[in-house]
C-alpha positions as CSV (number, residue, x, y, z in Angstrom):
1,X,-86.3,61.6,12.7
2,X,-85.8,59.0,15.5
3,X,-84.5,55.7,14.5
4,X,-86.2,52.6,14.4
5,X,-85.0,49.6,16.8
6,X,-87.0,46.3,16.4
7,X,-87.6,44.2,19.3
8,X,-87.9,40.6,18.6
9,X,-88.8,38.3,21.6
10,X,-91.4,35.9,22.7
11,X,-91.9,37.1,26.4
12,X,-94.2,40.4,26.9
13,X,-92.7,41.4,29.8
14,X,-89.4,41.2,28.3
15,X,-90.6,43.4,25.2
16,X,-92.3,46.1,27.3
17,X,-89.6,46.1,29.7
18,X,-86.7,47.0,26.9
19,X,-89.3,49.2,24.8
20,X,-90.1,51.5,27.5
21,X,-86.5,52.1,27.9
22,X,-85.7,52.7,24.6
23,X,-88.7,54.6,24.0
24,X,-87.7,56.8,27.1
25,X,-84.1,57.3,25.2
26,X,-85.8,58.7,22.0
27,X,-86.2,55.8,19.8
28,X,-89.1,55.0,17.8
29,X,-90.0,51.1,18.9
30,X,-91.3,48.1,17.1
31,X,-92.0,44.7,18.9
32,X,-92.6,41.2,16.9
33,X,-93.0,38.1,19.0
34,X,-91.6,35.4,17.5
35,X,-88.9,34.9,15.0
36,X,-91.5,34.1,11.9
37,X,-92.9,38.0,12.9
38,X,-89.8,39.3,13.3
39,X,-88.4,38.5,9.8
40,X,-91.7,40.0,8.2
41,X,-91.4,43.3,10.2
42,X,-87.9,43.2,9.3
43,X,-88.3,43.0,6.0
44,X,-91.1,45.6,5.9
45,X,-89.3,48.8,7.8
46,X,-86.1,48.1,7.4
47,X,-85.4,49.0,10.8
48,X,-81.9,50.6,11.9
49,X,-80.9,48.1,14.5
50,X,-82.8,44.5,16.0
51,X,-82.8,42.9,19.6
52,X,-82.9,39.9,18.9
53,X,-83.9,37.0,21.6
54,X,-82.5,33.6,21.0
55,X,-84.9,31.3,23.0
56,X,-87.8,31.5,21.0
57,X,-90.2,28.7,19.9
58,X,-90.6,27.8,16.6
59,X,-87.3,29.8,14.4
60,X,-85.0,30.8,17.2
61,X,-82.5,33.8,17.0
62,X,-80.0,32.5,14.6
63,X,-82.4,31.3,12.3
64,X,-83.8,35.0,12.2
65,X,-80.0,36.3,11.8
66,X,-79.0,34.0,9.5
67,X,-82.2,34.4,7.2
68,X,-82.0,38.5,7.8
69,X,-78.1,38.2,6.6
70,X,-79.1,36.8,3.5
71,X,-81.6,39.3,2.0
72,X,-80.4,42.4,0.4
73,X,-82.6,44.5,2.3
74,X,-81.8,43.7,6.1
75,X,-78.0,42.0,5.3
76,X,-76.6,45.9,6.9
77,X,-78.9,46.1,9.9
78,X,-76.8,45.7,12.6
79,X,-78.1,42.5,15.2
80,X,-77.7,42.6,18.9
81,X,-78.7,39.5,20.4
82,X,-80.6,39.3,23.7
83,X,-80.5,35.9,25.7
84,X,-79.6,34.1,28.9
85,X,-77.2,31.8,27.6
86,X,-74.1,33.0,28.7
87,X,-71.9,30.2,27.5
88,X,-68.9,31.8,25.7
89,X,-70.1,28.9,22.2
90,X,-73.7,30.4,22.8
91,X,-71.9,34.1,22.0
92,X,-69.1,33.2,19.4
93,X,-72.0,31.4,17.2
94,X,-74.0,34.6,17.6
95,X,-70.8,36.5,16.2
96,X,-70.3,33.9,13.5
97,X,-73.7,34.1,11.7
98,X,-73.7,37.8,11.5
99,X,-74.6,39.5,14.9
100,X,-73.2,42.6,16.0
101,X,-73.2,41.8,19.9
102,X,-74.6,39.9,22.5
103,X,-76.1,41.4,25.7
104,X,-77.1,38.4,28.4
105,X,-80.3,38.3,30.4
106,X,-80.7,39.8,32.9
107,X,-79.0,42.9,31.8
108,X,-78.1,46.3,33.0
109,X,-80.3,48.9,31.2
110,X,-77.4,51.7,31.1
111,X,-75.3,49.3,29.5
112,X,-77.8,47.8,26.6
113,X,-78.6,51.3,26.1
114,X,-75.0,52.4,25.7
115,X,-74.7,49.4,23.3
116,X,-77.4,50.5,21.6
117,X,-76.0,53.8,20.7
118,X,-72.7,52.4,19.9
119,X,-74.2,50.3,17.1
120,X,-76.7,52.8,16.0
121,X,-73.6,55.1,15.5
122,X,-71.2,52.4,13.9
123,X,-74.7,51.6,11.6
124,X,-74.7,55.7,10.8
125,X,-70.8,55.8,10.2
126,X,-70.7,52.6,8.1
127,X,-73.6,54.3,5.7
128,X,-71.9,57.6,5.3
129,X,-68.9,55.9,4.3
130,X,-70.4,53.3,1.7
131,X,-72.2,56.8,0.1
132,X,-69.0,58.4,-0.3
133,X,-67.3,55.4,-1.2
134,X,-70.3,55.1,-4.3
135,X,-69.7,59.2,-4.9
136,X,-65.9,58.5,-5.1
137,X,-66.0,55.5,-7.7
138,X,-68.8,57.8,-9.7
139,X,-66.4,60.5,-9.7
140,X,-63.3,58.2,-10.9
141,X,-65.6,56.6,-13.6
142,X,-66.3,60.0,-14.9
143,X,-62.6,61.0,-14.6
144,X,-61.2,58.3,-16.1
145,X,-63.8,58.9,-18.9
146,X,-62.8,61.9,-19.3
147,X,-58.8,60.8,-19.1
148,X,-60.2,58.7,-21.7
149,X,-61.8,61.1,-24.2
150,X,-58.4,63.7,-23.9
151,X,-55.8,60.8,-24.5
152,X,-58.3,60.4,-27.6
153,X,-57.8,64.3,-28.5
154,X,-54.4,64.4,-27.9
155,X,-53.6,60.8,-30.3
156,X,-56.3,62.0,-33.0
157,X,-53.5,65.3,-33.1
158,X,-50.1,63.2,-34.1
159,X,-50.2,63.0,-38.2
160,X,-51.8,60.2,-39.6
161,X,-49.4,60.2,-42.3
162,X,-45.3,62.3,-42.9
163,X,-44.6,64.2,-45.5
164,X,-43.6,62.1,-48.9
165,X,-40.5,64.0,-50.5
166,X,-37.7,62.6,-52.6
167,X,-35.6,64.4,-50.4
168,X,-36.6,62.8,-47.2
169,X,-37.5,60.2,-45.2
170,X,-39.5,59.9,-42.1
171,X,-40.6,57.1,-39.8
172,X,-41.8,58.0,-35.9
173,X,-43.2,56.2,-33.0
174,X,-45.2,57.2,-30.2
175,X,-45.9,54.9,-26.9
176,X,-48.5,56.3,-24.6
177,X,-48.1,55.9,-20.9
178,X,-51.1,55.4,-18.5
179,X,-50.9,58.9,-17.3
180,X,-51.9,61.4,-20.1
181,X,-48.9,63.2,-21.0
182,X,-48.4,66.4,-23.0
183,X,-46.2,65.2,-26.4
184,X,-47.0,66.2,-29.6
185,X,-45.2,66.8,-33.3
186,X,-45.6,67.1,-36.5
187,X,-44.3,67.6,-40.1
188,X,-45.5,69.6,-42.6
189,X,-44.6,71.7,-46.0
190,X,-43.9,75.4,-46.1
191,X,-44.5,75.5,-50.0
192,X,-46.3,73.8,-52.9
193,X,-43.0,72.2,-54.0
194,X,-42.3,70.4,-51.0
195,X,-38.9,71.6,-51.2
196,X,-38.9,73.6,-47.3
197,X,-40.6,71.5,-44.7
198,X,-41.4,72.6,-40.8
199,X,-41.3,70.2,-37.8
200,X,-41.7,70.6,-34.1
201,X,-42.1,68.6,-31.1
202,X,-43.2,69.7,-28.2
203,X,-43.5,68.0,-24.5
204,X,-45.8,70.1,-21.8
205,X,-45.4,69.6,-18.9
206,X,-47.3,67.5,-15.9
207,X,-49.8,65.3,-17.0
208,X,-53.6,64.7,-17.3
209,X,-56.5,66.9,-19.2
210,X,-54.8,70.6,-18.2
211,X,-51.2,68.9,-20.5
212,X,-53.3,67.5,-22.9
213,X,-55.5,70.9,-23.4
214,X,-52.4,73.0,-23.4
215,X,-51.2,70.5,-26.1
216,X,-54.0,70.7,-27.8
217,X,-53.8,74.9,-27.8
218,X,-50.3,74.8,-28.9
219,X,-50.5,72.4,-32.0
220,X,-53.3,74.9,-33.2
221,X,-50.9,77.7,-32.9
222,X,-48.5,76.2,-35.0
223,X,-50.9,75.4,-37.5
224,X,-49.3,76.7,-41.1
225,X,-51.6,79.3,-42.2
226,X,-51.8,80.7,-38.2
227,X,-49.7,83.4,-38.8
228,X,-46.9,82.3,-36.8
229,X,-45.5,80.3,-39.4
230,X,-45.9,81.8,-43.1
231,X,-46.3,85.2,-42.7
232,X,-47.2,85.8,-46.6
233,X,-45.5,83.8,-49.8
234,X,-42.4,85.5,-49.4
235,X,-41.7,85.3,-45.6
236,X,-41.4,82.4,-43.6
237,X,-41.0,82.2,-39.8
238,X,-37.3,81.3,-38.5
239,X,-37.3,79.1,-35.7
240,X,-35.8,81.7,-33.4
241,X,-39.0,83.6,-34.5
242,X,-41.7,80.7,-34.0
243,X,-39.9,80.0,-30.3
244,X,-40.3,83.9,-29.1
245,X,-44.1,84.0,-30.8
246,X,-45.2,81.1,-28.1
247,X,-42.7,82.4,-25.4
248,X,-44.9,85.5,-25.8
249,X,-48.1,84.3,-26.0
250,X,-48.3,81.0,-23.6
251,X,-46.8,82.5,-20.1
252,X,-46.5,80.0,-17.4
253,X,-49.0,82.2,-15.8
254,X,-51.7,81.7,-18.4
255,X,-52.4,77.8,-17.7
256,X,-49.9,76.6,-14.9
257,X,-47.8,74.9,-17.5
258,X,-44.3,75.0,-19.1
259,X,-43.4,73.3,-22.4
260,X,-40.4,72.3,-24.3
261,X,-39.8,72.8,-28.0
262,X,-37.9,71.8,-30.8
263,X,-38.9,73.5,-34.0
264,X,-36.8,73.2,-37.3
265,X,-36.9,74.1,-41.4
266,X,-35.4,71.3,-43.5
267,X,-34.5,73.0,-46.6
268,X,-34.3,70.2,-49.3
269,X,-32.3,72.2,-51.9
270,X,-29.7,73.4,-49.8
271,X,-29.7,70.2,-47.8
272,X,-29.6,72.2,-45.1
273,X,-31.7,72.0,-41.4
274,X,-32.1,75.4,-39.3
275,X,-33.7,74.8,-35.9
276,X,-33.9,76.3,-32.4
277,X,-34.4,74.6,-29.4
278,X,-36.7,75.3,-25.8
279,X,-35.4,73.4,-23.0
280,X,-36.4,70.3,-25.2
281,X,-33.9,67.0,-25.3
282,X,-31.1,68.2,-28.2
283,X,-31.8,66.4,-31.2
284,X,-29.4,63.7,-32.2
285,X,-27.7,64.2,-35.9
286,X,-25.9,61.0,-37.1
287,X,-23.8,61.2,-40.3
288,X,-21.0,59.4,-41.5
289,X,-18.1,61.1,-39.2
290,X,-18.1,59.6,-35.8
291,X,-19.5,60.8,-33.5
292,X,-23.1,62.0,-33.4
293,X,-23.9,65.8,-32.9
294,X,-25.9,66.9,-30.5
295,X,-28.5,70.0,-31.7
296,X,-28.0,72.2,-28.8
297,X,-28.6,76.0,-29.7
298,X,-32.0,77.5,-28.9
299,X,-33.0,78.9,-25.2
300,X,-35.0,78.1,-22.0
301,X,-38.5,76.4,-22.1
302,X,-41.7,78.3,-23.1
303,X,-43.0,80.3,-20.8
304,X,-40.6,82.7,-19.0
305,X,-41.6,85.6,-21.1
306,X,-38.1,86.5,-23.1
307,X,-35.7,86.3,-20.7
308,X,-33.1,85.0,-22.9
309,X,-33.7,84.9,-26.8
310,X,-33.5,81.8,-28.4
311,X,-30.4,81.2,-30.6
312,X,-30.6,79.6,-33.8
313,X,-28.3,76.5,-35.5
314,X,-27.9,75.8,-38.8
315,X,-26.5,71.9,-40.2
316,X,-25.7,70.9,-43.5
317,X,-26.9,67.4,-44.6
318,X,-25.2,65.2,-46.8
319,X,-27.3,62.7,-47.9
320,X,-27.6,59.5,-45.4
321,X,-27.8,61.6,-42.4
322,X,-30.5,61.1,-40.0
323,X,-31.9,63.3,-37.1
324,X,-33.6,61.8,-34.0
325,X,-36.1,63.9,-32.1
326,X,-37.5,62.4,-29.0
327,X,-39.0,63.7,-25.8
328,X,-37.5,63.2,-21.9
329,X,-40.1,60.5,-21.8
330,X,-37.2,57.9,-23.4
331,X,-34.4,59.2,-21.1
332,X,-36.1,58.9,-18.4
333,X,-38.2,55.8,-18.0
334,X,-37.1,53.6,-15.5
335,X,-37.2,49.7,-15.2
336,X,-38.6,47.9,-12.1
337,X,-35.4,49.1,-10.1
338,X,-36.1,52.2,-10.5
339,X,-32.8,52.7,-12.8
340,X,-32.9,54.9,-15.7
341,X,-32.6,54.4,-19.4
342,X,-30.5,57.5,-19.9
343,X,-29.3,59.3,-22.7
344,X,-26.0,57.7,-23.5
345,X,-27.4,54.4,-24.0
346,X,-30.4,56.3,-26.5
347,X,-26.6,57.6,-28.3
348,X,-25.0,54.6,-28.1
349,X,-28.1,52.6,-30.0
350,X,-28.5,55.1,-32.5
351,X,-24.6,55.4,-33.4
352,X,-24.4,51.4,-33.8
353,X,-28.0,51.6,-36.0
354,X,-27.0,54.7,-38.1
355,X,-26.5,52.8,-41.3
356,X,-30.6,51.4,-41.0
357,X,-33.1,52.7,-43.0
358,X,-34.9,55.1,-40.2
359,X,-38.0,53.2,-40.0
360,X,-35.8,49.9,-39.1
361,X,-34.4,52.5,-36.5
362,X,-37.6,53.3,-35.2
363,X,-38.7,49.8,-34.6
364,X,-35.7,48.8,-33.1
365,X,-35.3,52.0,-30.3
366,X,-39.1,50.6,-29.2
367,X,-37.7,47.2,-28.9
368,X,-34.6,48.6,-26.8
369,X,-36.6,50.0,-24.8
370,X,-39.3,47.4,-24.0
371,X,-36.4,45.3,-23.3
372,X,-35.5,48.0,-21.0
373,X,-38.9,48.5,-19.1
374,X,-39.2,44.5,-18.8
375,X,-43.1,44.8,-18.9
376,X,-42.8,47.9,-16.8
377,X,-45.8,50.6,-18.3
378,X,-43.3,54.3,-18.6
379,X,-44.5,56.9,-16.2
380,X,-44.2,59.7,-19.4
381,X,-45.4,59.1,-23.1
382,X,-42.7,58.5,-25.2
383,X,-42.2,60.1,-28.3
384,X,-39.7,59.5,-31.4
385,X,-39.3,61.2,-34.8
386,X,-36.7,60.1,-37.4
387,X,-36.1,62.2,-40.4
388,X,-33.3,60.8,-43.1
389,X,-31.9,63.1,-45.9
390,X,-31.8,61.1,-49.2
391,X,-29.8,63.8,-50.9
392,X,-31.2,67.1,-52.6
């Protein structure tokens, strides 16, 4: 379909003269003959480009500009002005109120025509761009709806409420960063009695929807009754066990993604914890004795298919002792500099805070850090479970 150039000037020789030429180059050709014409056409077809005289009686050409500038419709359509005033103020004021170029009387055909063409492109160009730019924020608006809707999913998935036991107490914290991350836990009993109780915490990794649906698939795994965990009323999954289950069944293959693990069994009788580890930040056992421990046993992350089995550690707990699960996401945020929180500062806090009641801890690593991060939002979510042994 040829495009539509609009000729607006009071002389017919000058608008037969410019629409034969233009007609000649494949354009389809409107004429109006005075300004008052011109903005009606204008606003009418909509054309894709105007030649626009300036001497005209009545509304000259930058009253037409200026008026075309201001409505919705014509505000895009690029303006070439057509004139003999060749006084550099003449041309600036033309550029000023909206016009694209000026071309002075008398002109040279092959140049106004090349003009022509140059605008008509830069008209094209422009469009194309302002589409894709309208595609691109309706792609992001859907995205980030979507974003939305799995930080939703993945939140709805941390427990509502821990485990009440006289044996133990729990408090944990979870900040979300603005990209969707992949951390999850949760605590729950292994019998009626309350007496055995399971936890895990798990960190996949990138981040987006693919973490937050592997996330997602993983905490149903690891549901109780699965399979994985109680096998029958008699025979309960060690954590060695649950880690080589998942190593099994999520490859890296299967969805891209790697995840670290903790998974333990707190044993309230015996006061004793069992765990394993994946790759995951060692959990951080505080007691009386100085130092802390560091829960280190277990085996590489999920999702290299057996390579190594995962070993097994066993602590007894003697009643005041707390154990701090977190994921990399507290290590590893970093203030405005760029600097790093690191773990010995997470140790050194929790050493000097052992002696709290674990929800007072809780609070009080979330302050550290925000004191840290200075207002900065972390890059990963950050995720902190406490769990203090009150004595069998």
């Amino acid at each position: 379909m040829a495009e539509r150039i609009l000729v607006i000037d009071d002389s017919d020789d000058s608008r037969d003269l410019i629409g034969r030429f233009l007609e000649k180059a494949g354009y389809e050709v409107m004429a109006a003959t005075d300004g008052q014409d011109g903005l009606t056409k204008a606003l009418a077809a909509e054309p894709d480009l105007i030649l626009l005289d300036i001497m005209m009686p009545g509304m000259d050409g930058y009253e037409v500009c200026e008026t075309l500038k201001k409505e919705a419709r014509t505000r895009d359509i690029p303006v070439i002005f057509l004139s003999a005033l060749g006084e550099s103020r003449d041309k600036i004021r033309g550029l000023e109120i909206g016009g694209a170029d000026y071309i002075t009387k008398p002109f040279d055909r092959g140049e106004a025509l090349a003009r022509v063409r140059t605008h008509l492109k830069i008209s094209r160009l422009t469009r194309e761009v302002m589409v894709a730019n309208r595609e691109l924020v309706d792609k992001q608006q859907r995205l980030d709806e979507d974003l939305q809707a799995a930080a939703g999913i993945q939140q709805s998935l941390l427990p509502k409420l821990l485990p009440t036991t006289a044996a133990f107490d729990m408090a944990w914290k979870y900040i979300p960063s603005e990209a969707i991350g992949g951390d999850i836990f949760n605590v729950f009993p292994l019998d009626g009695d309350g007496e055995r109780l399971a936890f895990y915490m798990i960190d996949v990794s990138g981040h987006g929807v693919p973490s937050a649906l592997v996330t997602v698939s993983v905490s149903q795994s690891l549901q109780p009754l699965s399979g994985r965990i109680i096998k029958n009323k008699n025979n309960i999954a060690s954590p060695g066990e649950v880690l080589t289950a998942l190593d099994q069944e999520y490859p890296i293959e299967r969805f891209d993604k790697y995840f670290t693990m903790v998974y333990g069994i707190l044993d309230a009788g015996e006061g004793v914890l069992t765990y394993s580890s994946a790759g995951h930040p060692p959990p951080v056992h505080l007691h009386e004795r100085s130092p802390y421990d560091l829960l280190d046993k277990g085996g590489p992350i999920i999702g290299l298919g057996g390579r190594v089995p995962f070993e097994e550690g066993a602590v007894s707990l003697t009643q005041g002792d707390k154990v701090i699960l977190y994921t990399d996401g507290v290590s590893e945020c970093q203030d405005a500099q760029g600097s790093f929180y690191g773990e010995q500062r997470f140790y050194q806090l929790l050493e000097t805070m052992k002696k709290k009641p674990i929800a007072v801890m809780m609070e009080e690593i979330v302050k550290d850090i925000g004191t840290f991060l200075s207002g900065v939002k972390p890059r990963d979510d950050i995720t902190i479970l406490g769990i203090e042994y009150r004595g069998g």
